[in-house]
C-alpha angles and dihedrals in degrees: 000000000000106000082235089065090054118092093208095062079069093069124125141162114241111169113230088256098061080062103099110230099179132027120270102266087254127020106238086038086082113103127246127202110211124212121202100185092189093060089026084217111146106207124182115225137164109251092251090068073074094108093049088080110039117081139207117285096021119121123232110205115210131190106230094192113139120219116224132195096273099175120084125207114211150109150248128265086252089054104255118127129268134188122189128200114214104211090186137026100265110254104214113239096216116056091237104123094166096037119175118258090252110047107091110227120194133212129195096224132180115224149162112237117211109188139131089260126010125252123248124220119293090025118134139231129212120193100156141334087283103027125080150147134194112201105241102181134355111237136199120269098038084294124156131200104204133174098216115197122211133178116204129005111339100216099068088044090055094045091054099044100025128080122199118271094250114186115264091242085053097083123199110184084215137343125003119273120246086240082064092064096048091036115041086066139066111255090229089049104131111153112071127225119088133122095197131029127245094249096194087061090050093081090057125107137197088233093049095055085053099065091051091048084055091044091058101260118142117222120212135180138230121175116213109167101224108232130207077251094077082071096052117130103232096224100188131096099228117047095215084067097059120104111229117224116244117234123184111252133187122196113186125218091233084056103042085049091051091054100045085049081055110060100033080057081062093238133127135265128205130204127204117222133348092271090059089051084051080055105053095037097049092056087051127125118214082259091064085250114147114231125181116269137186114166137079120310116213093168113146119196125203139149108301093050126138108218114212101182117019126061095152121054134185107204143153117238116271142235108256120266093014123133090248085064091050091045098051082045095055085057098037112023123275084243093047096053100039083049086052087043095054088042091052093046088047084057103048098254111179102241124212142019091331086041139112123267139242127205117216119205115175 
């Protein structure tokens, strides 16, 4: 087996205080360390340098996904808590989208259950008046299939018993802050559905996007809903044996003709983050033509790839031995990105979804 298969060759050491914590005082104040892998040159910027690099006439593709509190605070019908981890935007069972406040709607949802002892099947869950959940099976994995059973609009009652799906290294003593809601998500996040937020997007402003609108960039969506997957462990030895996660995408025609404009222009297109590259390259032809797209992607990227679309990439630095690592290695070099990485934690970099940023040009 080729080094590059092995999941122990995506080791490295990170100390406990290169973990952020906390957001960067402002978004686009968080460094970036910038990797030109012609020139093989490493530079530290500010985020906002940014727009030093990008040209006119080049795209920048963003996810619009929006993250929502997935975690709901409640308890059982015997009075212990209960917590319970939404891993998908409930679909209401009834088409009744305005429903009146007093019409109850259900959803067949799939969550994780964190109590002192687990339900059993046919226990209920009561998060609020007009928020519940009766455990319906009892699934691998810690896994739970609920109907959960709401009266009136879902969003508010989300937003009052819910909490944001913070990842487990971010640590809160007790409740969320009220920074978490503003700041664990983009500020151009619109559709709503994801569990987890597209990190890379997170240092942008609307100031700064501006100022690539003015310098001649295009801006273009995607939406890929970020699933509890991204956060899976890959427990096998070697990576071509795991089995990807599958996360809903939707790839519009305005965007796919952007890109493919784009590119015969001659121009560059960037990607931000590493669910926007499953995206493009997902809606890729063999030809490296963008088509639209709307379905589950299931796309799993490691070293031996052949990207079509992206060849610049915008991205926060990853866990070790998680499928992101072995994405941004299939476009960079395995060597090249675990260097970077060394040379960021030497220099203090902030790691993770609260982190600091690179930008890949290869």
């Amino acid at each position: 087996m080729d080094s590059f298969y092995d999941i122990n060759s995506y080791n490295y050491d990170l100390p406990a205080e290169n973990i952020a914590q906390e957001p960067a005082a402002r978004r686009d104040e968080s460094r970036l360390l910038v990797m030109d892998c012609q020139s093989e040159e490493l530079r530290h910027r500010k985020f906002h340098h940014i727009v030093d690099y990008l040209e006119a006439g080049d795209l920048l593709v963003v996810n619009d996904t929006k993250v929502f509190p997935a975690r709901l605070e409640g308890h059982k019908e015997t009075g212990g808590k209960a917590e319970l981890m939404l891993l998908s935007y409930p679909q209401a069972a009834t088409d009744t989208p305005t429903a009146a406040d007093d019409q109850w709607q259900e959803a067949i949802i799939i969550g994780l259950i964190k109590s002192s002892k687990r339900p059993k099947p046919g226990s209920r869950l009561i998060f609020g008046d007009n928020l519940t959940g009766i455990v319906e099976e009892l699934l691998a994995d810690g896994k739970v299939r609920v109907r959960l059973r709401f009266r009136g609009d879902l969003d508010p009652l989300l937003a009052n018993h819910g909490r944001m799906p913070l990842p487990p290294y971010i640590r809160r003593d007790e409740e969320e802050t009220t920074t978490d809601r503003e700041r664990y998500q983009t500020v151009y996040a619109s559709q709503t559905g994801a569990v987890a937020a597209p990190t890379a997007g997170l240092h942008f402003t609307d100031d700064l996007l501006a100022s690539l609108r003015t310098k001649g960039v295009q801006i273009a969506t995607v939406t890929l809903h970020v699933g509890y997957g991204t956060f899976a462990p890959v427990r096998v030895t070697d990576i071509r044996d795991h089995q990807i996660h599958a996360e809903f995408l939707s790839v519009s025609d305005e965007t796919a003709q952007k890109i493919n404009a784009t590119k015969a222009a001659g121009k560059k297109v960037w990607a931000v983050g590493t669910t926007t590259v499953r995206a493009l390259e997902f809606a890729a032809d063999t030809d490296g033509k963008v088509q639209a797209k709307e379905g589950l992607c299931d796309l799993y990227i490691y070293p031996g790839y052949s990207f079509r679309v992206v060849n610049r990439l915008i991205t926060n630095f990853h866990l070790p031995q998680s499928s992101l690592l072995f994405m941004i290695s299939a476009l960079a070099g395995q060597d090249r990105i675990l260097n970077a990485y060394k040379h960021a934690i030497a220099n203090g970099y902030r790691f993770y979804s609260y982190g600091d940023a690179m930008a890949i040009m290869v």
